[in-house]
N, C-alpha and C positions, 0 to 999 in steps of 0.2 A: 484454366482450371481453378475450381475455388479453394481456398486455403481450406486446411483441416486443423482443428483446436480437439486437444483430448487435454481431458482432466484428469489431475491425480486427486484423491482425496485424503481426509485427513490423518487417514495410516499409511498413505503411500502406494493405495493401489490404483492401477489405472480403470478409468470410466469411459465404455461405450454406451454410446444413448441411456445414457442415465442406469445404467448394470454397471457393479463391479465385476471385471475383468477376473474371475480364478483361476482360468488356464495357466497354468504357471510356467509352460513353457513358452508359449505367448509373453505372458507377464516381465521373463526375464531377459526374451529378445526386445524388448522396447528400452529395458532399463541400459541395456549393454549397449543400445543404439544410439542413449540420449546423451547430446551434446550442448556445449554452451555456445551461442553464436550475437551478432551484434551486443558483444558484453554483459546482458542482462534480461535476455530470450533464450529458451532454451527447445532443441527441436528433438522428437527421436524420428525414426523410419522404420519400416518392416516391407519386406518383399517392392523395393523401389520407394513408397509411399512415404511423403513426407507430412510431418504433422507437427504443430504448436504446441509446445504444453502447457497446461493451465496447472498451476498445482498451488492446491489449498493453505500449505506448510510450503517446505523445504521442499524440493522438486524429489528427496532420496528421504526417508525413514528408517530409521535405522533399529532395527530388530536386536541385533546383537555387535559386540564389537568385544574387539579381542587387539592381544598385544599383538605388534608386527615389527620388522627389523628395525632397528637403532633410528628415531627420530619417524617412524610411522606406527599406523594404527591398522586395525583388520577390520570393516563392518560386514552384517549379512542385510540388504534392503530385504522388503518384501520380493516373494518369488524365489528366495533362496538365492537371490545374486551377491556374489562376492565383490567385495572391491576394497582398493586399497586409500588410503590420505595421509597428508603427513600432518603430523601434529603441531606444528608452525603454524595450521590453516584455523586451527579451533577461536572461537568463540566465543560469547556470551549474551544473554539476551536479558532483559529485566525482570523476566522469569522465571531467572537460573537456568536456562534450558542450554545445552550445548550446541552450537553449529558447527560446521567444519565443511572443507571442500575435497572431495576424491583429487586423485591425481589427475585425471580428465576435467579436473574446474568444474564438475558437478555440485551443487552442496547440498548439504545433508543437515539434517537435526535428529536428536539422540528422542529415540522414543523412551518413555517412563522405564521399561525392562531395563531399557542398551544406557540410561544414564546411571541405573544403578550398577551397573556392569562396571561403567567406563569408572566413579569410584574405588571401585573395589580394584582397580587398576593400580590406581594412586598412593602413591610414598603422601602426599600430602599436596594441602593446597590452599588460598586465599582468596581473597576478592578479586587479584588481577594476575594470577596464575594457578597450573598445576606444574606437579613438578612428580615427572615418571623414570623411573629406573634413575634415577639420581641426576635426572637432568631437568631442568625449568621452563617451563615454554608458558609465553604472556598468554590471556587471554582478555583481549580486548572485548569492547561492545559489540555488538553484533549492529545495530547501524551509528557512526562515529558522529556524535555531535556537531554541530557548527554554530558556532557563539558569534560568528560575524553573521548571521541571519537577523540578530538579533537588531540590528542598526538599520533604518530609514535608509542612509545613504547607500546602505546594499543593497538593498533591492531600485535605487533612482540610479545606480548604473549598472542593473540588470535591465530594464526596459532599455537604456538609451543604448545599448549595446546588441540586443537581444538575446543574448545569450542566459542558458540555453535552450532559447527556442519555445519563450511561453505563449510568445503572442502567435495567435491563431485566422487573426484579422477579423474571427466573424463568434458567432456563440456556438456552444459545446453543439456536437450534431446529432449527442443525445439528446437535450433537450425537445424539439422538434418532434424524437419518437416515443418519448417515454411520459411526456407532461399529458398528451391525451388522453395516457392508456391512464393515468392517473386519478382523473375528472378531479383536479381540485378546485374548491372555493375560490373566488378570490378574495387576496386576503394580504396581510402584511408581512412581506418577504425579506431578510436580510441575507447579502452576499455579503461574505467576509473574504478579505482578498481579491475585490474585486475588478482588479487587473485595468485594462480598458475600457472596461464595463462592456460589455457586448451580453454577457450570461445575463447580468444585472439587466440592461437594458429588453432583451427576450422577457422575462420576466413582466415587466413593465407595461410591455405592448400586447400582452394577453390580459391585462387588464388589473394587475397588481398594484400594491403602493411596496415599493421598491426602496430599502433603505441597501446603499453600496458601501463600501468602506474597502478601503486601503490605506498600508504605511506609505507604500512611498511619495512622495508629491508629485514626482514625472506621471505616475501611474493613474492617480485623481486629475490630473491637470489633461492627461490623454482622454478621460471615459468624459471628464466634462464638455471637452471640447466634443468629444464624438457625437455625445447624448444630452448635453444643456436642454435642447427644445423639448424632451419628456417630460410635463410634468410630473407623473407619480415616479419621479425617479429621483431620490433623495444622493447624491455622491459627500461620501465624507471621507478626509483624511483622516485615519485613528488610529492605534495599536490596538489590536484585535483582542489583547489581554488586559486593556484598559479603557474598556468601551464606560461610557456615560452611565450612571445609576440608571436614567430610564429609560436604559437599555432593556433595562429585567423585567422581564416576562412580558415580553410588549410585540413579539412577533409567532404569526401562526407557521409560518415554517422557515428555515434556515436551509440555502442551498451552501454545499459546499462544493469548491472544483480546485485544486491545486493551491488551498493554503494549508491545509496538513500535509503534503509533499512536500509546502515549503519550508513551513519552520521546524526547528531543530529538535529531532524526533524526543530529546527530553520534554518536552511542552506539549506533546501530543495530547495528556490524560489533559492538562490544563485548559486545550484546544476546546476538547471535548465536555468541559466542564463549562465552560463561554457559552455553546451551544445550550445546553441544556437551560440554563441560565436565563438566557434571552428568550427563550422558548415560552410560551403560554402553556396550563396544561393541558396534555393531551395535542402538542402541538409538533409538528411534524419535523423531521430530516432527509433531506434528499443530499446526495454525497457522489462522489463520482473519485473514487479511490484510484491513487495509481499503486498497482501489486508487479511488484518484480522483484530478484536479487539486485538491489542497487543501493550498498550500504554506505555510501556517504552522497552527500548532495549539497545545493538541493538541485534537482527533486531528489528526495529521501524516496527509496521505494518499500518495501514492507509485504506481511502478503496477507491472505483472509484471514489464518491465523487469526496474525495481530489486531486486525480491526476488528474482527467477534469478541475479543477480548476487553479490550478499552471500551466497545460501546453497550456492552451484554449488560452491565448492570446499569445504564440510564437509559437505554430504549429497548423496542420492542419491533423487533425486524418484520417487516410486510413485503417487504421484494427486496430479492437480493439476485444478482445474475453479471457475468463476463460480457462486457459488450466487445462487439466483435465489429464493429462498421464504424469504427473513428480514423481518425487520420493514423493512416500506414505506421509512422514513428509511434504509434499509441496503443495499434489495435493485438487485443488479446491481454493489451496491461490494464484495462480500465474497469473497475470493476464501480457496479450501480445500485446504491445501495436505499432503498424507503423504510425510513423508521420512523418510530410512536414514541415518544416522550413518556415513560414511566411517569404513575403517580406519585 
């Protein structure tokens, strides 16, 4: 039987074939159904049926939130469903937006209403807590830094190890479906992060001039050996946030596949800034997002949310869609993204 993926969007209601779900009694048995499973997937069911959830935000929206016994909270999702979390679970996001986890390991983000609710809750509060009915509860980042990301040698014994699990052996398997529906140019491509080179290389053999780059040297030293005999395929060892002056504006499109998962979700905007950067105008992004609840890493996970956010004011989205046919560990996390380089 074929899996089923159902979308939440981004108030938190569920999506059948592209309709928002108003049956609210419907609406509230899927919420009451959904669970967290392989730690960072989350599924619900109705009448036997099981299905994936894609959700744009937080998998839960939080409408309203109310006090609840000594060290918990009270939310209403959409649909009118209740539920409980403890306030140990909360949050923070670079948005100021609040997160939190139900008591069933669901997690939630406080809608605009339910954050000013959750305020007006508060004895008081700072940057790295609130403190309710006289007691203090931290509120960390919502995804936790990693400052050993930031070293060469971390990532040459992440390859020589494999953990966890970046090498794929071959090129992304979207590539193959989405670069024809594309028709692009050819034209001057840079991968950043470019692992093995395998993405890099795909690129190359449709007829690209391929510039690759990776930190580590295990990782350059693996894609050379693989791929040396390509000519239009450029392999460079570099820090992706200290690329060459004529790096800028020198390339028509920038693929990206698992280096914003990997470095440490502070550098994201900076990521995102490299990109544009390199970029010629009017020059393209192709992206291949991982969205999941998976707040430390790497892989860092994140979800549409956050990437419409960071990329909304330097490009201009032309496809955006959940791929659903990558490898099993992957599929329903990956999201496909074609953008335009603002002028």
């Amino acid at each position: 039987m074929a899996e089923r993926y159902l979308p939440i969007d981004e108030e938190g209601y569920f999506v059948f074939d592209g309709r928002r779900v108003n049956d609210e009694e419907l609406g509230r048995k899927l919420l009451e159904n959904l669970i967290p499973v392989q730690k960072d997937r989350f599924v619900t069911s109705i009448d036997g049926q099981q299905a994936w959830i894609e959700s744009f935000d937080a998998p839960l929206v939080v409408r309203h939130i109310e006090h609840g016994p000594e060290g918990f909270g009270s939310i209403h999702a959409p649909y009118r469903t209740p539920m409980r979390f403890a306030l140990a679970t909360l949050c923070v996001d670079e948005w100021d937006r609040f997160h939190g986890l139900t008591e069933n390991g669901v997690p939630f983000i406080l809608s605009r209403t339910a954050q000013v609710e959750f305020f007006d809750m508060l004895d008081e509060f700072d940057d790295e807590s609130v403190t309710i009915k006289g007691k203090r509860y931290p509120t960390p980042q919502w995804l936790s830094p990693g400052p050993e990301t930031k070293a060469s040698a971390f990532w040459t014994n992440i390859y020589k190890t494999e953990e966890p699990g970046w090498e794929l052996g071959h090129e992304s398997v979207i590539l193959p479906a989405v670069l024809p529906q594309l028709k692009l140019n050819k034209g001057r491509v840079l991968v950043l992060g470019c692992g093995s080179g395998h993405d890099a290389a795909y690129f190359a053999r449709q007829g690209h001039m391929v510039t690759a780059v990776d930190f580590s040297e295990e990782a350059v030293r693996r894609a050379r050996a693989n791929y040396s005999e390509i000519e239009n395929l450029k392999i460079v060892q570099a820090d992706a946030f200290s690329l060459p002056k004529e790096y800028a504006e020198r390339f028509d499109l920038v693929f990206e596949h698992t280096c914003y998962c990997a470095v440490s979700p502070e550098r994201r905007d900076d990521l995102v800034d490299v990109w544009k950067r390199c970029l010629v105008a009017h020059g393209d992004l192709l992206a291949v997002f991982l969205v999941n609840e998976k707040r430390t890493g790497p892989p860092f996970g994140g979800s549409e949310w956050e990437v419409r956010e960071r990329l909304k004011g330097s490009f201009d989205f032309l496809f955006w869609t959940r791929w659903r046919q990558s490898e099993e560990s992957r599929r329903g996390k990956e999201l496909v993204v074609y953008a335009r380089k603002k002028s």
